[in-house]
C-alpha positions as CSV (number, residue, x, y, z in Angstrom):
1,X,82.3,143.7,118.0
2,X,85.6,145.3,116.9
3,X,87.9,142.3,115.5
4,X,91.7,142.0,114.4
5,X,92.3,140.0,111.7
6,X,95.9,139.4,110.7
7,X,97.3,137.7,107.5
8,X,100.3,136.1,108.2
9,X,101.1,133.3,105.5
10,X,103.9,130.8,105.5
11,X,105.4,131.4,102.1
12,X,107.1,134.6,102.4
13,X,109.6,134.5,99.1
14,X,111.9,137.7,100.0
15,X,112.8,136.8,103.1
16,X,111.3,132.8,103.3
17,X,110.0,132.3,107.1
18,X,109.4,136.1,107.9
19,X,106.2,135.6,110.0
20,X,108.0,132.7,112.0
21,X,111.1,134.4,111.9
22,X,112.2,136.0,116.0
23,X,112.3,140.1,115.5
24,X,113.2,141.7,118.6
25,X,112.9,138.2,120.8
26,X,109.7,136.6,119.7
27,X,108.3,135.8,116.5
28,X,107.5,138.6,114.1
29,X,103.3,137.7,113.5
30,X,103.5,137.4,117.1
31,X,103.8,141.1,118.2
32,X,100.9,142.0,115.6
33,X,98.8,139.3,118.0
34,X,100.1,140.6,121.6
35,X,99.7,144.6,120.3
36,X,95.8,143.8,119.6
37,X,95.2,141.2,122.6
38,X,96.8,144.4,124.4
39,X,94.0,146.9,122.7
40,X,91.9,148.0,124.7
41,X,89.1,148.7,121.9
42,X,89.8,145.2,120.0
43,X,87.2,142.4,121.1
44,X,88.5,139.7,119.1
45,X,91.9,138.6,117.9
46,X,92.2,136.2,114.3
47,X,95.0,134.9,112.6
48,X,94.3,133.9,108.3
49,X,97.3,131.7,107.8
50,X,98.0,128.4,105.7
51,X,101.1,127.5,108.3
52,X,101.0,125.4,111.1
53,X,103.9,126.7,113.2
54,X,102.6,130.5,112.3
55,X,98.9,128.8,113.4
56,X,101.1,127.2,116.7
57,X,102.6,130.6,117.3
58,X,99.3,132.6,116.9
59,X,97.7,129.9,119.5
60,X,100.5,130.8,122.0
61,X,99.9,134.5,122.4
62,X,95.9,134.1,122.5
63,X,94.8,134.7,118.6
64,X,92.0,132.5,117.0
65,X,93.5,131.1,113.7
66,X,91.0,131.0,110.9
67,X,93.1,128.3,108.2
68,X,92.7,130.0,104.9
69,X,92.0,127.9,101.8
70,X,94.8,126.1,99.5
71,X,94.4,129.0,96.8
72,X,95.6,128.2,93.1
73,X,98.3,130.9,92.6
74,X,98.5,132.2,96.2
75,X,102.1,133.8,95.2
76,X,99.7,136.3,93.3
77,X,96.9,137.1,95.7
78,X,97.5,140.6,97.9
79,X,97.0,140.4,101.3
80,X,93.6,141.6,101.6
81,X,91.7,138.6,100.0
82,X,92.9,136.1,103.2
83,X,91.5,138.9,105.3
84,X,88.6,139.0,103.1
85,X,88.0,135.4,103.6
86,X,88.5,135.8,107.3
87,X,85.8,138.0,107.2
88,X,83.3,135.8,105.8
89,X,84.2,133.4,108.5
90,X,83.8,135.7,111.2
91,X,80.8,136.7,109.9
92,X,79.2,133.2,109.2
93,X,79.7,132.8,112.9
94,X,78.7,135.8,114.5
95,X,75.8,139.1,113.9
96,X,77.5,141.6,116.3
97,X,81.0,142.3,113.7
98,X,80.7,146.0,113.0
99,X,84.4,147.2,113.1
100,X,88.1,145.2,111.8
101,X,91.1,145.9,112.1
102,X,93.1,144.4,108.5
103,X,96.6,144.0,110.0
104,X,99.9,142.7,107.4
105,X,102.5,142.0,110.8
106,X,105.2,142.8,108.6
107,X,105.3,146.5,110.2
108,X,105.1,145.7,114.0
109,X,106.7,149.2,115.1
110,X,103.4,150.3,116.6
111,X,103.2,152.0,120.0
112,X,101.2,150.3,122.8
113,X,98.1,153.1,121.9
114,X,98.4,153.5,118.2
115,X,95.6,150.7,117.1
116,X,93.4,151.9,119.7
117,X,94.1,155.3,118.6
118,X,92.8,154.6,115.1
119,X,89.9,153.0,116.0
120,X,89.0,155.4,118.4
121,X,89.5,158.2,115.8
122,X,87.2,155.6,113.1
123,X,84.6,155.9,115.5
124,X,84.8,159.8,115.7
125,X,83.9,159.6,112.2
126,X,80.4,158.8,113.0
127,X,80.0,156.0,111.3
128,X,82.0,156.2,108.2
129,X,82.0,153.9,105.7
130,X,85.1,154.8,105.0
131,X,88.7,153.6,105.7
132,X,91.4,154.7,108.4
133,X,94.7,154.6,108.0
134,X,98.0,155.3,110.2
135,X,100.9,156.8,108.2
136,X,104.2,158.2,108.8
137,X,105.1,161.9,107.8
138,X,108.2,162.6,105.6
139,X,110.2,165.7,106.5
140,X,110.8,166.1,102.6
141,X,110.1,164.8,99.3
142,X,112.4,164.3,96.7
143,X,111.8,163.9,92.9
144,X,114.8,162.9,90.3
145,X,114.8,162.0,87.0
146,X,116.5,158.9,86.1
147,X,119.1,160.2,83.0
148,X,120.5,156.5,82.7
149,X,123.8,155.2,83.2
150,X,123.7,155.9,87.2
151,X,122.5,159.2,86.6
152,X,119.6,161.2,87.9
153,X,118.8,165.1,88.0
154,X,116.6,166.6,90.5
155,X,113.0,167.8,89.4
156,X,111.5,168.4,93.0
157,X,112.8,169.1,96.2
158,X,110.6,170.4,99.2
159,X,111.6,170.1,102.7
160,X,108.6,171.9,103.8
161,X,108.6,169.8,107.9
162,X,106.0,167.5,107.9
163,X,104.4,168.5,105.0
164,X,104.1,165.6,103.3
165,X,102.9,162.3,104.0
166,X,103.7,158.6,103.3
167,X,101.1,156.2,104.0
168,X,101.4,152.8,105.8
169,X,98.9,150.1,104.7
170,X,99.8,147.4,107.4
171,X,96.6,148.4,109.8
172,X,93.5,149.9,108.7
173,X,90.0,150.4,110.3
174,X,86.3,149.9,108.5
175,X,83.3,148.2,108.5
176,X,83.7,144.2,107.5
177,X,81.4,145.5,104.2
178,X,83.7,148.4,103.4
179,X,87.0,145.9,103.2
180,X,85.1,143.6,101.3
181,X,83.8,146.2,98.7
182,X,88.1,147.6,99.0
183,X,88.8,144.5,97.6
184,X,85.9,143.8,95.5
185,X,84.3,140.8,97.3
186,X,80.8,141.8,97.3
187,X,79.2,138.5,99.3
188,X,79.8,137.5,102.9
189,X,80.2,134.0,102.2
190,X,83.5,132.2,103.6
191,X,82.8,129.4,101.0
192,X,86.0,129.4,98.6
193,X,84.7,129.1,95.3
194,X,82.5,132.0,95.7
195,X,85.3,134.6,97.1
196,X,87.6,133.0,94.9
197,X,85.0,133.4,91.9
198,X,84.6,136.9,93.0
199,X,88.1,138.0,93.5
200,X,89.0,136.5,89.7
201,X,85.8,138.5,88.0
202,X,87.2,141.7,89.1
203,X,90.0,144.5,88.6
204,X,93.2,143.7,90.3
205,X,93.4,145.7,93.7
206,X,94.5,149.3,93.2
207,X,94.8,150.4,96.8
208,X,92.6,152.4,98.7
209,X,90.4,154.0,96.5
210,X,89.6,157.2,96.0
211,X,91.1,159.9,98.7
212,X,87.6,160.5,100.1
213,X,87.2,157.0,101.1
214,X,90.1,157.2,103.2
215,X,91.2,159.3,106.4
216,X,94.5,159.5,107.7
217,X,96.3,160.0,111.1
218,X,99.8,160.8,111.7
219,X,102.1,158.4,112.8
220,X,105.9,158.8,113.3
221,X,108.4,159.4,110.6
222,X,110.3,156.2,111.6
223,X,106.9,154.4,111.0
224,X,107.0,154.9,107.4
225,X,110.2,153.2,106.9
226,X,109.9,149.8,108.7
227,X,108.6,147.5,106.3
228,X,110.2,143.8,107.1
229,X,110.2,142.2,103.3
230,X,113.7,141.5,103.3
231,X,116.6,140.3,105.3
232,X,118.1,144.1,105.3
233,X,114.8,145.3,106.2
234,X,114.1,142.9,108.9
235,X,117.5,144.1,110.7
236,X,116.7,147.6,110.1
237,X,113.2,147.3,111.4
238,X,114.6,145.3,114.9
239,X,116.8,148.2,115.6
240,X,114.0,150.7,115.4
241,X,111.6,149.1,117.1
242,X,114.0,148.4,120.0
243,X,115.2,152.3,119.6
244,X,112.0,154.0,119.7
245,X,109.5,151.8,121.4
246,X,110.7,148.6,123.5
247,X,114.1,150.2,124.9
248,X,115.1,146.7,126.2
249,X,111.7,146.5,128.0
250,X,110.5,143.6,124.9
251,X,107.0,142.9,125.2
252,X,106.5,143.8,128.6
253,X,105.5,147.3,126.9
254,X,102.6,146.5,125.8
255,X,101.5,144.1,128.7
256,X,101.9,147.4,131.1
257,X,99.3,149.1,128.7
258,X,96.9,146.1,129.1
259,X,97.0,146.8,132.4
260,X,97.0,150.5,132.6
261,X,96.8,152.9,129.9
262,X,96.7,156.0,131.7
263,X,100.4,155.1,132.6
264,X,101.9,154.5,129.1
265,X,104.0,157.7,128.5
266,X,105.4,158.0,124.8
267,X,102.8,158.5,122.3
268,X,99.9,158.1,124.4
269,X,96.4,159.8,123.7
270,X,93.7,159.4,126.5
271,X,91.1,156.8,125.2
């Protein structure tokens, strides 16, 4: 069983509301739900959120909502430890979870095929215990040094096309052991003291671990660049979204692909 689990919480502080805020007509945690109920290679949709309109919302467009605990310091706490406890949960319940999907909705610019793309290319990996990762590729890189006072002098410049790469951690694809070991919750437990207990007696989360855990696909180079933390982001993200994927067709997008994916034409891969 191949599950989606979302984090979507209610306390955004940058932009207070985010995940209940409407991006591009409908509610921004919403598109993360419809894009996986769309997947054709997702089994199982889950929300982690401590909000009941983000939990009504979820409801509405066919996600289970797992209610995460009322965490001491949640301010603190990156977004994989909710999915970590959503895991537990999931697993508590059922023996068939092999596969997630960790999903942070606040970069919904996804094509209709790009989740099922990366999980199809996880499961080309034979197995890996590894993670997958979309990102977007940057035409160029660009290094300055900061001289003070406003000032800055170039140390790097290399516009080599598509050279270089800029990750974007909003969906990845493992095994529910691999994201708990990611984030250093070793038990399988959904009980809070214990993943809380665990998450406190280690390191604080450095990313992705080393570069041979991870694998990477290539996304767009708009992709890298929609990350919806703030109000100025939020508008920026809407407006590339709508450019590049919906072109005034909303969600109706993705529904078509649910139907049909050997009729999406954009970034589609044959399944």
């Amino acid at each position: 069983m191949t599950a989606a689990i979302i984090a979507a919480r209610g306390g955004s502080k940058r932009l207070p509301r985010k995940n209940a805020k409407p991006f591009c007509g409908i509610p921004l945690v919403a598109w993360s739900v419809l894009q996986c109920k769309c997947s054709h290679l997702i089994d199982e949709v889950y929300v982690s959120t401590d909000d009941d309109e983000i939990s009504d919302i979820s409801e509405q467009y066919g996600a289970t909502v797992i209610r995460r605990p009322d965490w001491p310091d949640a301010d603190k706490l990156h977004g994989g430890v909710p999915i970590a406890h959503a895991i537990g949960v999931i697993q508590d319940a059922r023996d068939d979870f092999d596969a997630v999907v960790g999903i942070l909705p606040t970069n919904p610019g996804y094509y209709p095929d790009d989740t099922d793309r990366m999980i199809k290319a996880w499961y080309e990996l034979d197995g890996s215990d590894g993670v997958l990762i979309m990102e977007g590729r940057l035409q160029q890189i660009k290094l300055r040094k900061d001289l003070g006072n406003g000032r800055s002098r170039w140390v790097m410049l290399d516009k080599t096309a598509g050279k270089w790469l800029n990750h974007i951690p909003h969906r990845t694809v493992e095994t529910p052991e691999n994201y708990l070991r990611r984030v250093d919750v070793m038990n399988k437990s959904s009980k809070y003291d214990e993943v809380l207990d665990a998450i406190v007696a280690t390191i604080p989360f450095d990313g992705y671990g080393p570069d041979d855990d991870c694998t990477w696909i290539e996304g767009q180079v708009w992709q890298s660049y929609v990350d919806v933390d703030t109000l100025e982001e939020f508008e920026f993200g809407e407006a590339m979204m709508e450019h590049y994927i919906l072109k005034g067709r909303g969600p109706d997008i993705y529904y078509q692909y649910a139907e049909d994916y050997t009729q999406f034409i954009g970034n589609a891969r044959q399944l």
